[in-house]
Each structure stands twice: as C-alpha cells, then as structure tokens.
N, CA, C and O atoms as a GROMACS GRO file, in nm:
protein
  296
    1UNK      N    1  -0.639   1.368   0.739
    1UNK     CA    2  -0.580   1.477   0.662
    1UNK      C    3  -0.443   1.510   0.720
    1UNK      O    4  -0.432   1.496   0.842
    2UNK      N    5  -0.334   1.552   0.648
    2UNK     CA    6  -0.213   1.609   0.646
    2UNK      C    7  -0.200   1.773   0.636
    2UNK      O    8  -0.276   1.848   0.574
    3UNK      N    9  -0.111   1.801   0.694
    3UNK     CA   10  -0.084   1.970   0.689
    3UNK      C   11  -0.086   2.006   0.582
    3UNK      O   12  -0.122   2.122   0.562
    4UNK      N   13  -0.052   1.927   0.480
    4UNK     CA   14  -0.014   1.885   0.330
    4UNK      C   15  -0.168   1.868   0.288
    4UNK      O   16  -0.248   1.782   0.325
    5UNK      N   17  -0.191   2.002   0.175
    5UNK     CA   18  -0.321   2.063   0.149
    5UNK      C   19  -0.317   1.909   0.041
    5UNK      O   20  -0.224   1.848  -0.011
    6UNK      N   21  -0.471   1.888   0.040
    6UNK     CA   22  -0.522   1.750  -0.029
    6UNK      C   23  -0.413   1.628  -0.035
    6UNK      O   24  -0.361   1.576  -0.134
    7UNK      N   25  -0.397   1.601   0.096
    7UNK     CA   26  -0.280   1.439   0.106
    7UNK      C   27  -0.343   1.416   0.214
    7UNK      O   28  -0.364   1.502   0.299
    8UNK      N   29  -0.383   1.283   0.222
    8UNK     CA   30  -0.424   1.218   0.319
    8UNK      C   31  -0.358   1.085   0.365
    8UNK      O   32  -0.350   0.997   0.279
    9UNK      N   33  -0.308   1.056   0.493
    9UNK     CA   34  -0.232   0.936   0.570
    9UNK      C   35  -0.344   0.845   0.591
    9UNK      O   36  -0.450   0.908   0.593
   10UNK      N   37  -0.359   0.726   0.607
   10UNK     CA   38  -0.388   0.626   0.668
   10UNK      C   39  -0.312   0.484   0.693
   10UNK      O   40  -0.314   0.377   0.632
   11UNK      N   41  -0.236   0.535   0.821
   11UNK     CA   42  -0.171   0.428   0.887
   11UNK      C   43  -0.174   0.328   0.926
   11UNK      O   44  -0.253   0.309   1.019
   12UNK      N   45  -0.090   0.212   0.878
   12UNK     CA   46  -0.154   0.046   0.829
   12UNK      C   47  -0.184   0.014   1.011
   12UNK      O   48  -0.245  -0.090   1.039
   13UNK      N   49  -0.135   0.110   1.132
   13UNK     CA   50  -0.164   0.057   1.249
   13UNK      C   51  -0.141  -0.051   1.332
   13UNK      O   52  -0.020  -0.030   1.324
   14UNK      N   53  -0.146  -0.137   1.397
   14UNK     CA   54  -0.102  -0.197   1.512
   14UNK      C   55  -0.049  -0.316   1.422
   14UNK      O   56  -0.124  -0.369   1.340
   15UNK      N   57   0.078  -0.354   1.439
   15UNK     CA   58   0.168  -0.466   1.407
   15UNK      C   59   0.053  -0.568   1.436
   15UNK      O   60   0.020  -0.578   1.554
   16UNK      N   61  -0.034  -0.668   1.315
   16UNK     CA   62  -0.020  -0.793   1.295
   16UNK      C   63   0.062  -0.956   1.307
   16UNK      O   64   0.186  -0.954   1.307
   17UNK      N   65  -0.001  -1.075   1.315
   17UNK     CA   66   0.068  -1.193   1.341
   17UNK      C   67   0.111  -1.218   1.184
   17UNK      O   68   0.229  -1.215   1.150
   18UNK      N   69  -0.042  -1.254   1.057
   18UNK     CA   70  -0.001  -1.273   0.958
   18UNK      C   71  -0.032  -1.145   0.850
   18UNK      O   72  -0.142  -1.141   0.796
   19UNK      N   73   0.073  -1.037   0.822
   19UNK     CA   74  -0.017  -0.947   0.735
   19UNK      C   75  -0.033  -1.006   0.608
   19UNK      O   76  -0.136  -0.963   0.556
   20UNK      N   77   0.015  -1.072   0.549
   20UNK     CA   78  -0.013  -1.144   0.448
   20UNK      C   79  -0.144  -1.165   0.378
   20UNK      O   80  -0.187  -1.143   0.265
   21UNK      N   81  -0.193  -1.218   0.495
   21UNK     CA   82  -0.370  -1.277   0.483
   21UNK      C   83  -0.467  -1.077   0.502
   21UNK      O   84  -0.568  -1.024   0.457
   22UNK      N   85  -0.359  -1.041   0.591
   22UNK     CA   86  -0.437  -0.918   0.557
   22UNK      C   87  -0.465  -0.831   0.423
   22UNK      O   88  -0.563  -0.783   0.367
   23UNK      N   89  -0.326  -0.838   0.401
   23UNK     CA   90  -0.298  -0.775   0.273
   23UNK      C   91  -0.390  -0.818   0.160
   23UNK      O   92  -0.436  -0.738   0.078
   24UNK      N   93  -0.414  -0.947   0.161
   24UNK     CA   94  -0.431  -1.028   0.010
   24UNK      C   95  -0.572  -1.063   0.065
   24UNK      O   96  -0.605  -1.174   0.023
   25UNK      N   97  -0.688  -0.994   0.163
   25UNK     CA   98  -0.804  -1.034   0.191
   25UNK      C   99  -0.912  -0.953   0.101
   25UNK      O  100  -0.868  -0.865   0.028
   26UNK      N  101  -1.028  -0.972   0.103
   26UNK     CA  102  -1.114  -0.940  -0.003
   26UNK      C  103  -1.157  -0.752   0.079
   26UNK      O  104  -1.188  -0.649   0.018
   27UNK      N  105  -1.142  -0.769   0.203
   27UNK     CA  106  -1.154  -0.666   0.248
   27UNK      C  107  -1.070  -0.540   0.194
   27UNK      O  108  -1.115  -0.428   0.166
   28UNK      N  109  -0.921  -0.590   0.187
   28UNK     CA  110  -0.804  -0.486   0.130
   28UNK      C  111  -0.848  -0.445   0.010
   28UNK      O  112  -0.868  -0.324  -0.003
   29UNK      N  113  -0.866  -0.510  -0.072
   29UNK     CA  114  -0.955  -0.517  -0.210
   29UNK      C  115  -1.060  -0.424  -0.178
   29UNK      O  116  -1.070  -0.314  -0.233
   30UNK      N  117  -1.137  -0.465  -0.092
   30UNK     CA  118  -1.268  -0.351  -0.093
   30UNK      C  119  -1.180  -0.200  -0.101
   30UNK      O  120  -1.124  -0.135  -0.189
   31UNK      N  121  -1.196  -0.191   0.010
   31UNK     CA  122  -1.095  -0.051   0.045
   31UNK      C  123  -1.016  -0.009  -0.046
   31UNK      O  124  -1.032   0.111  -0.069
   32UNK      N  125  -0.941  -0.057  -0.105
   32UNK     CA  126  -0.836   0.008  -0.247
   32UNK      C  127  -0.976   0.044  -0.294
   32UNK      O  128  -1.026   0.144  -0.243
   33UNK      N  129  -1.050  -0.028  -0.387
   33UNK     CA  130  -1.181   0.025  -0.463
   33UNK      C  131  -1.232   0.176  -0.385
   33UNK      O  132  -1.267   0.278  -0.443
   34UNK      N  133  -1.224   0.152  -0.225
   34UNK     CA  134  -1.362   0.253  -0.185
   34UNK      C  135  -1.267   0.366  -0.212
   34UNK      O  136  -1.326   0.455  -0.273
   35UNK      N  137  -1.137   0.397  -0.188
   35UNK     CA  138  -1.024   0.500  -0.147
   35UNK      C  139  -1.033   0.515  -0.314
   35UNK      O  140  -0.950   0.606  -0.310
   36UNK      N  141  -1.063   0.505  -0.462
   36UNK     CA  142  -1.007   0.524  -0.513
   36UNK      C  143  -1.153   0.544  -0.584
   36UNK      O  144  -1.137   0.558  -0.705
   37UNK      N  145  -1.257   0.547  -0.555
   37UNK     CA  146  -1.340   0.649  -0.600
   37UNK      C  147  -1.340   0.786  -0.505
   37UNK      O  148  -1.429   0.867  -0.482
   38UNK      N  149  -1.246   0.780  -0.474
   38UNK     CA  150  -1.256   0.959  -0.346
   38UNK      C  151  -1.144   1.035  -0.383
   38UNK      O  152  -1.145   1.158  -0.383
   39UNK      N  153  -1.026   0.948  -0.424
   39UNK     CA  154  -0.921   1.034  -0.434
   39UNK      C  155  -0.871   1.015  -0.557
   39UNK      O  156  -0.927   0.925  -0.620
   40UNK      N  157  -0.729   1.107  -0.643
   40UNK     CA  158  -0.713   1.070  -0.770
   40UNK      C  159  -0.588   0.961  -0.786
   40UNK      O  160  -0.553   0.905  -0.890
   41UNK      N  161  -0.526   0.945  -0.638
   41UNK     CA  162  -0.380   0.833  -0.645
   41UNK      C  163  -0.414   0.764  -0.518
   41UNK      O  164  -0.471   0.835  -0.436
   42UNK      N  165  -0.389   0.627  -0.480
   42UNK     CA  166  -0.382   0.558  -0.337
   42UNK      C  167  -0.221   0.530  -0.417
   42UNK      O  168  -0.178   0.508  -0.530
   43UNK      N  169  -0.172   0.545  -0.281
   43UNK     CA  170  -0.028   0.483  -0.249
   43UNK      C  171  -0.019   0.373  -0.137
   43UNK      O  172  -0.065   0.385  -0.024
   44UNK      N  173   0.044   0.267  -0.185
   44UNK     CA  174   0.098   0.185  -0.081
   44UNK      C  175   0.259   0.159  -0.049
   44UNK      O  176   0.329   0.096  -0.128
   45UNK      N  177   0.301   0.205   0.055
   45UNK     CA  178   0.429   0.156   0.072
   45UNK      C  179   0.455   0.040   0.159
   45UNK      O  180   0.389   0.018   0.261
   46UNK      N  181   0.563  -0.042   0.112
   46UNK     CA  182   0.565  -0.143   0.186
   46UNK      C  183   0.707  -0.169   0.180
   46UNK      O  184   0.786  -0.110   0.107
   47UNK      N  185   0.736  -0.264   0.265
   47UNK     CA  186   0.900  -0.301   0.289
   47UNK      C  187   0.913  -0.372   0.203
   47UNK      O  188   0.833  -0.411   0.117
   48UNK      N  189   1.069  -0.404   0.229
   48UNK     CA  190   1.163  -0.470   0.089
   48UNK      C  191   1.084  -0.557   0.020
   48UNK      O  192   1.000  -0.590   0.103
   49UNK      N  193   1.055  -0.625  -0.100
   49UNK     CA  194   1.005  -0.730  -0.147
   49UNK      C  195   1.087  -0.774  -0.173
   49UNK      O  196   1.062  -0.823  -0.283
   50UNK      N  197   1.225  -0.805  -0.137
   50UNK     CA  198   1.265  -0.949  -0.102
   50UNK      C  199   1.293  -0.984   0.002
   50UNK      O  200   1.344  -1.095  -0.009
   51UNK      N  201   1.287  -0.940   0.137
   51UNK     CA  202   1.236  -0.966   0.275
   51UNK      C  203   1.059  -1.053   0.280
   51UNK      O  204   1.028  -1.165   0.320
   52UNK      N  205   0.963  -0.925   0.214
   52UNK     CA  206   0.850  -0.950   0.263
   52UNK      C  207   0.793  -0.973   0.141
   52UNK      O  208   0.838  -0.924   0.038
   53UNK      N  209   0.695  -1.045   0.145
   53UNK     CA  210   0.597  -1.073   0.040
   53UNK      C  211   0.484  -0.976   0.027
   53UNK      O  212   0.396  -1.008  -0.053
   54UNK      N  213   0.467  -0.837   0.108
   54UNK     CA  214   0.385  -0.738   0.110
   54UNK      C  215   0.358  -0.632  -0.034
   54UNK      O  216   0.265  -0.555  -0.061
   55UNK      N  217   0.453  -0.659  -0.089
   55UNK     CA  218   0.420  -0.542  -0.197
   55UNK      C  219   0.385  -0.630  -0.338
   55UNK      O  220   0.331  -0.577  -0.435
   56UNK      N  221   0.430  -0.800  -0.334
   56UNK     CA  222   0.384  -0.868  -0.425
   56UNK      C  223   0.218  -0.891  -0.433
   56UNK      O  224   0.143  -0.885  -0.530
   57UNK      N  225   0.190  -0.922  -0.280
   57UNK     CA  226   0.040  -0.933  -0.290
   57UNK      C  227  -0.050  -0.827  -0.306
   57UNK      O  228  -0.169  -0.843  -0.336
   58UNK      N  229   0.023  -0.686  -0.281
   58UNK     CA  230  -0.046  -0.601  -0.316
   58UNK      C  231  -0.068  -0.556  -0.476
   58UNK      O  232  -0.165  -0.507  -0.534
   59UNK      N  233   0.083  -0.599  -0.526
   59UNK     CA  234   0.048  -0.582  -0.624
   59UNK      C  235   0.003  -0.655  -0.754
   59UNK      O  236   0.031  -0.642  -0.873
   60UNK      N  237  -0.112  -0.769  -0.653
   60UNK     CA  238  -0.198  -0.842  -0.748
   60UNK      C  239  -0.321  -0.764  -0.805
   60UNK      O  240  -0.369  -0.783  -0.916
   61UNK      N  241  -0.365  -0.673  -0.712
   61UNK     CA  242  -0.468  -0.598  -0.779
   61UNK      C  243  -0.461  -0.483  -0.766
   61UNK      O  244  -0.572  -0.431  -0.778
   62UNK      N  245  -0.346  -0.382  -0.739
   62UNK     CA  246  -0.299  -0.251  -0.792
   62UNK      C  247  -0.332  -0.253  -0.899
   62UNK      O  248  -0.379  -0.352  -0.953
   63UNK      N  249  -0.309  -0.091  -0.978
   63UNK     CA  250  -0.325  -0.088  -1.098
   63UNK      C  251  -0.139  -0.028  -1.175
   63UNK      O  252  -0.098  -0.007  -1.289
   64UNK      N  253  -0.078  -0.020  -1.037
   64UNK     CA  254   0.063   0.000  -1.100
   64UNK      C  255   0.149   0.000  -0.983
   64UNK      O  256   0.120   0.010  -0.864
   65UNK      N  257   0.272  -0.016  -1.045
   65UNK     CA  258   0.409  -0.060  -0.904
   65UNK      C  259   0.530  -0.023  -0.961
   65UNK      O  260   0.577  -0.061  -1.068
   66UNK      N  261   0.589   0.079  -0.853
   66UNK     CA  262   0.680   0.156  -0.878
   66UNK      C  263   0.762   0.067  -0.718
   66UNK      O  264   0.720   0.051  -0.603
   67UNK      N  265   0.953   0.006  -0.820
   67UNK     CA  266   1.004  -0.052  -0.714
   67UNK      C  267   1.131   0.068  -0.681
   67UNK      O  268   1.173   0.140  -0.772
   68UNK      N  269   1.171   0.074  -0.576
   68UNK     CA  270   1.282   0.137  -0.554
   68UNK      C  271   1.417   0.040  -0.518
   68UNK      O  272   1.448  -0.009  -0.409
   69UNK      N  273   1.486   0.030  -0.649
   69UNK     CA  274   1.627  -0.054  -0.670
   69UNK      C  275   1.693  -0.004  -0.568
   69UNK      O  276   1.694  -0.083  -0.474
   70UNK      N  277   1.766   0.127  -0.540
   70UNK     CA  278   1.869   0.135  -0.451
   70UNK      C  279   1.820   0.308  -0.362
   70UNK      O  280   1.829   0.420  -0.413
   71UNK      N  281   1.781   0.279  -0.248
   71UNK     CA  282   1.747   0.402  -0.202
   71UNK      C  283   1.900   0.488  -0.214
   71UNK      O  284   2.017   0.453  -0.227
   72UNK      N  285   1.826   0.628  -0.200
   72UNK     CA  286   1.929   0.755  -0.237
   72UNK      C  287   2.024   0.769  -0.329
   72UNK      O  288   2.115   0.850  -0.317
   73UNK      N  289   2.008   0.686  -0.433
   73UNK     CA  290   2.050   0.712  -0.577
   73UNK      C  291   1.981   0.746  -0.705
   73UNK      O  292   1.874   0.686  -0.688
   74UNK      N  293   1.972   0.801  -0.818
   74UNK     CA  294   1.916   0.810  -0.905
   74UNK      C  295   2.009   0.738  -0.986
   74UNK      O  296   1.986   0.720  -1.105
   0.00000   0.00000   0.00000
C-alpha cells in the first residue's frame, strides 16, 4: 500500500540477467490475471521500447497500451 488512499506499488525488484524471459513467462501471465481480479487497473511501466523489448512483451497479453511519444509535452 501507498500513502495514496487505494494505490498500491509492487516493485519489479532486484535487477535480472534476462528480464525478457521474465516478462513473457507463464508466471507474469499468472499474476497480471491474479492482480486483476483484486484491483480495478494494473499498470505496467517499462522503459523505452525502442531500447528494450519490455513493454512489447508485455504487451502481448495486456488488455491495453498507452505509449509516451515525447516526455513533458502534450
């Protein structure tokens, strides 16, 4: 829990070799499912997707993906 009445953190935690295989494992999959009969939004943030391949594999089985073109502009 957050100070921030009904927001909850869970921090992806100790730097990985391949997150890749983490990301895109059947386990991550579980977990999106379990987190999303409890709450009404899961968020994932992830670095650049064109650096990292992290937000593509996630968003094989998201149900939506919001990219940010140019930070601090509208």
């Amino acid at each position: 829990r957050t100070m921030q009445e009904n927001l909850w953190l869970l921090p992806g935690g100790p730097v990985v070799v391949n997150p890749s295989e983490l990301l895109g494992s059947e386990r991550m999959k579980q977990l999106h499912e379990q987190l999303k009969e409890r709450v009404d939004y899961v968020l994932f943030d992830t670095p650049s997707a064109i650096a990292f391949s992290d937000a593509a594999i996630l968003s094989s089985f998201l149900d939506a993906t919001v990219m940010v073109i140019r930070a601090n502009n509208i």
